[in-house]
N, C-alpha and C positions, 0 to 999 in steps of 0.2 A: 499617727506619726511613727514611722520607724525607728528603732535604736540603732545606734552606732554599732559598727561591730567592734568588736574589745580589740584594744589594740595588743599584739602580742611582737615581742622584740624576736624570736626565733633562735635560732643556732646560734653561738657563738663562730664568727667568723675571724677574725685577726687578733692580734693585740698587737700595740707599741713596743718595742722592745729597745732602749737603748744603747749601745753596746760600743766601745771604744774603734772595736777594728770588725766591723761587717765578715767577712770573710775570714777570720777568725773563730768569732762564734758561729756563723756557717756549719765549718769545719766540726766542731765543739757537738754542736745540736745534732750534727749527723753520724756522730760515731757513740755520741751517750742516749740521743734520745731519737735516733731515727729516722729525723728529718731533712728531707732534702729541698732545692729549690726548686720554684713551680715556675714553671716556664711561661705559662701563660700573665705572668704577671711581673717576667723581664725587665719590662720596658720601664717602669719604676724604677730600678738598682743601676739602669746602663743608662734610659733614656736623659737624666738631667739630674743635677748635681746635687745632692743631700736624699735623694730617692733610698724608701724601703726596698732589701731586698726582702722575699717573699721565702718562708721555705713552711712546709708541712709535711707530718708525717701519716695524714691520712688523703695522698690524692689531693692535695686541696681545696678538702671541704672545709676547713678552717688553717688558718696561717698564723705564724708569729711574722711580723713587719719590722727588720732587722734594721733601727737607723742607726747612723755614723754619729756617734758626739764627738762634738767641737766647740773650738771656743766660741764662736755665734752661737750651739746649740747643745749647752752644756749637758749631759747626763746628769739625769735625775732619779735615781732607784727607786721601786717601787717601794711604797708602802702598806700595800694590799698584794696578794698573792691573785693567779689566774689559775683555774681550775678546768683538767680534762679528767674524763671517764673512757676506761677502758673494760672488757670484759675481764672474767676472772682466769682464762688462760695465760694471758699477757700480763695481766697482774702479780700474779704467780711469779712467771717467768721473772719477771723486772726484781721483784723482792728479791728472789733468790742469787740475782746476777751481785748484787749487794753484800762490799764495796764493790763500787765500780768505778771511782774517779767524781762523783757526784756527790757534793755536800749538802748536808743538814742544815737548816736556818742559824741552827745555834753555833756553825762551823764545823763541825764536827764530818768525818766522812760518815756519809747516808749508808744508813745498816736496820736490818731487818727491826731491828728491836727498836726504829723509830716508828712501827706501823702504829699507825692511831684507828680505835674502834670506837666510829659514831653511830654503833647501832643501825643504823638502817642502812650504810655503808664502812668502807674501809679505805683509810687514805693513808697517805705517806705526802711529808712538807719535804723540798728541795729547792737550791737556789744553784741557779747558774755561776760562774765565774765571775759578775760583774752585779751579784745582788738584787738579781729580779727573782722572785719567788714564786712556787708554783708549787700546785698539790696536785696530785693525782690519786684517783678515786675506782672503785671497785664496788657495785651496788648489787653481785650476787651475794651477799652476806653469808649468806650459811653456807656456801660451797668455798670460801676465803677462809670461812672459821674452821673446818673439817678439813680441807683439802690442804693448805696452810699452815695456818694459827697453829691448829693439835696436830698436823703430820711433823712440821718441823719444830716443836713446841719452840715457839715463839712467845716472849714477854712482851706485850703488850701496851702501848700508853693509851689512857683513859682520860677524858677531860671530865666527866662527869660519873657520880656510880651507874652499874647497871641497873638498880631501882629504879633510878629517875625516871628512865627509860620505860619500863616494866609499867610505870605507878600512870604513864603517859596514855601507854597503850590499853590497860582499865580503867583510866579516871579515877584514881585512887589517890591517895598521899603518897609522897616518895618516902 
């Protein structure tokens, strides 16, 4: 008898996003983060009435789905963040553009010195205008830590020591 084949969920394609005023945040997503609208997927934001508008900032291979809350469909902020990966030129670039009008989880405006070092990557926590939350990530490590971290010495946030890490990668004690 044959085995199944594993099931695997793939790419990240959309997320929910609820947002007071559609066209708004649009707006918002494509002068801070790039994104614009995917035409091919119109017909949802025009075609009928509480419809996602669609926008992405890579071509759309993945989209955020921009609804309208309202009183029937009250907004509800996330309480998990959505996470993309970008390479280390564009990560670079985004750090550095930093402020740019883009806040911190904690409110605070997003500044270099919220980069987080998960070891095997580099992320930065940011939240939109209306409290959905998003990380963005960086998994050329060593070329973020040199080209980066020690060109612009940047401090750092840490969630665990670097041992841990270290104690992982030999099977040792932290």
């Amino acid at each position: 008898m044959a085995t199944p084949p594993t099931f695997r969920m793939g790419r990240l394609d959309h997320v929910h996003i609820r947002v007071p005023d559609r066209d708004e945040a649009a707006r918002w997503y494509a002068e801070h983060l790039g994104f614009e609208p995917v035409a091919e997927y119109d017909f949802w934001a025009k075609g009928f009435e509480g419809g996602p508008l669609q926008i992405s900032a890579d071509g759309g291979r993945t989209t955020l789905a921009l609804f309208e809350a309202s009183e029937g469909h009250p907004m509800v902020p996330q309480r998990t963040g959505v996470a993309f990966s970008v390479d280390a030129e564009v990560f670079s670039a985004f750090i550095r553009s930093l402020p740019n009008g883009i806040d911190h989880p904690d409110g605070t405006p997003l500044a270099p010195e919220h980069l987080v070092d998960f070891d095997l990557c580099w992320a930065v926590d940011l939240v939109d205008p209306w409290g959905n939350q998003y990380e963005l990530n960086c998994y050329e490590y060593d070329r973020i830590a040199a080209d980066l971290v020690a060109a612009d010495a940047i401090a750092v946030t840490r969630y665990w020591p670097r041992d841990t890490y270290d104690a992982y990668l030999t099977g040792g004690p932290a």
